[in-house]
C-alpha positions in Angstrom: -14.9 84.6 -61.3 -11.3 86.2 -61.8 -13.3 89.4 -60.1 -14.1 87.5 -57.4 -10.8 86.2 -56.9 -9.1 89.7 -57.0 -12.0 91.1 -54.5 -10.5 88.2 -52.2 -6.7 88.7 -53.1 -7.2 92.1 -51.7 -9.2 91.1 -48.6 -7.1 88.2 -47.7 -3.8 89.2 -49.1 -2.2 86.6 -46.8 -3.9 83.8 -48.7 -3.4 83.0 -52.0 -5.5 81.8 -54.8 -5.1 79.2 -57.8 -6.7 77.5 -60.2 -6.9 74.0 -60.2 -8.7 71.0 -61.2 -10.5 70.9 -58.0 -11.4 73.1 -54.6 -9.4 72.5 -52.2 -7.2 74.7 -49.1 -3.7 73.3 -48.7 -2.4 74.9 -45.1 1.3 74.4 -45.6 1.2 76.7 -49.0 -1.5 78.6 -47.7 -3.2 78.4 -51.2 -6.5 77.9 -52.1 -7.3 76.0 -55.3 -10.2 76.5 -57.2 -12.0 75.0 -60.3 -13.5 77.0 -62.8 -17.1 75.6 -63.1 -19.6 76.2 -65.5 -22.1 77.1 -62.6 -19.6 80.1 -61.5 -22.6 80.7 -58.4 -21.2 77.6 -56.8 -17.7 77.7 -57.8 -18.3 80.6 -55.8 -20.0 79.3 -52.5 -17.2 76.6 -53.3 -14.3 79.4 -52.8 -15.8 81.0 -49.6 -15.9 76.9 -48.1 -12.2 76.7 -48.7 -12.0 80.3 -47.4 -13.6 78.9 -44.0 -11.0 76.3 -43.8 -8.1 78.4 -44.2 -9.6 81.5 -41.8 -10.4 78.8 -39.2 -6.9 77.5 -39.1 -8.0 73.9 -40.4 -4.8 71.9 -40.7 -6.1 67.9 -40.7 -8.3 65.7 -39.2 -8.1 63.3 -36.6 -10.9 60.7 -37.7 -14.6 60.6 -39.8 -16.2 62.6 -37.3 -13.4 64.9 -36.8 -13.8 65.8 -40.7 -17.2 65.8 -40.6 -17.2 68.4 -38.1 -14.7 71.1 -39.7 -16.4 70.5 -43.1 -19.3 71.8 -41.2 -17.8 74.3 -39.3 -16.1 75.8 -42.9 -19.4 76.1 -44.6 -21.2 78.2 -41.4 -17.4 80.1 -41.8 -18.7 80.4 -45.4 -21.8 81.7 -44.9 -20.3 84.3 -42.5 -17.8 85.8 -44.9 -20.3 85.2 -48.3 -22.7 87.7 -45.9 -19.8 90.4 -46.8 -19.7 90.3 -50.4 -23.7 89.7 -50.1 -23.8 86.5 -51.4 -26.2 83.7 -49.7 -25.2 80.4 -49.7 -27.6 77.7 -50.5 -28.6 75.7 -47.6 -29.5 72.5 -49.7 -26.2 72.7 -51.6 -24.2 73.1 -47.8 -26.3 69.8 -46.8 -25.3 67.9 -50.5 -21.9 69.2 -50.0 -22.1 67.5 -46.4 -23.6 64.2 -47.4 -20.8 62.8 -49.4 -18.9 63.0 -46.2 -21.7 61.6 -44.3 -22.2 58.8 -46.8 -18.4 58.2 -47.2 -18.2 57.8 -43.2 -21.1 55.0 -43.4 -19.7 53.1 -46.4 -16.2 53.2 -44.3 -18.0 52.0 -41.1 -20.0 49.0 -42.3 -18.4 45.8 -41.0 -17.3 44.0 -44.2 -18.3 40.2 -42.0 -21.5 40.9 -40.4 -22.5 44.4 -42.0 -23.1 46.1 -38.1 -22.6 50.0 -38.8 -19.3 50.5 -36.2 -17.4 53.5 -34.9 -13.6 54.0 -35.2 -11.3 53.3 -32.8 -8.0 55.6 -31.7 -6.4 55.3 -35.2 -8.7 56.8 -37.5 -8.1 54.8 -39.9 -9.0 51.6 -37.8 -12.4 50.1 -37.2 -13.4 47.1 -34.7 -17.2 45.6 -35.3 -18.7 45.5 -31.5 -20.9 42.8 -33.1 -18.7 40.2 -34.4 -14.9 41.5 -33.3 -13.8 41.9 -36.8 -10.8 43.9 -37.4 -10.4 46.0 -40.6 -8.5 49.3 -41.7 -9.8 52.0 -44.6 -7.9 54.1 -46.3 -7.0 57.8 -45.2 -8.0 59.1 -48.8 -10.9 61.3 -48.7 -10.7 61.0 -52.5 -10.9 57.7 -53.2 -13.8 54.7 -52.7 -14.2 53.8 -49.5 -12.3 50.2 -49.1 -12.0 48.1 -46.0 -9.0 45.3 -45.2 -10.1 43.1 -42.7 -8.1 40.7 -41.0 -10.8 38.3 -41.7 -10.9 38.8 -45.4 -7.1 38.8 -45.6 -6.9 34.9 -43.6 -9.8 34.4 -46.2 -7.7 34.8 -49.0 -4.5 33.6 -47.5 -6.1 29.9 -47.1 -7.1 30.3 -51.3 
């Protein structure tokens, strides 16, 4: 892994690389963090993701779909620069990868009164059920459990 890394240090030398306790690019330092896995193949595929999002400018996200979309768009990134230092990326590890976004955007979507399967609206971090009207607000975390307020839930426990 720490070969890898330097092969990247000197291809990228506007990027920087550090170990962490988890994968992720943070724009404002312009660092990528890494984990040092036992499986060092997808630690590696895991780098080149991170890669994507800093080469394609990736700052934030405007809602679910929004981050859905870059997620995406860093792994085909990925798979672009990983064709460089011929490495293949697996595609069932991109669409596991992919998946816990895709189930984290359902769990934040279900309507916690009526259980309809709802879009957001302008705030991304609001949701309105086009079923029942219900009103309820998720957390912006990526990294936590998906949670929902509703107005309905909070009168609910007002009245207790």
């Amino acid at each position: 892994m720490k070969n890898f890394i330097k092969i990247l240090k000197t291809n990228y030398p506007d990027i920087k690389f550090k170990d962490s306790d988890s994968f992720y690019w943070s724009p404002d330092k312009k660092i990528i963090f890494y984990k040092q896995n036992k499986n060092e193949i997808e630690s590696t595929w895991a780098i080149l993701h991170e890669l994507g999002h800093a080469l394609l400018g990736h700052i934030n996200y405007g809602g679910d779909y929004s981050l859905l979309r870059k997620e995406a768009e860093a792994w085909e990134e990925a798979k672009k620069i990983a064709k460089k230092f011929s490495i293949k990326i697996n595609e069932d590890h991109i669409q596991d990868c992919l998946d816990t976004y895709r189930d984290w955007i359902y769990k934040r979507s279900i309507c916690p009164k009526c259980s309809t399967k709802c879009l957001q609206k302008n705030d991304f971090n609001h949701y309105v059920c086009h079923n029942c009207h219900t009103q309820w607000k998720v957390t912006s975390s990526r990294f936590c459990r998906a949670y929902r307020i509703s107005k309905y839930q909070h009168k609910q426990k007002l009245l207790i």
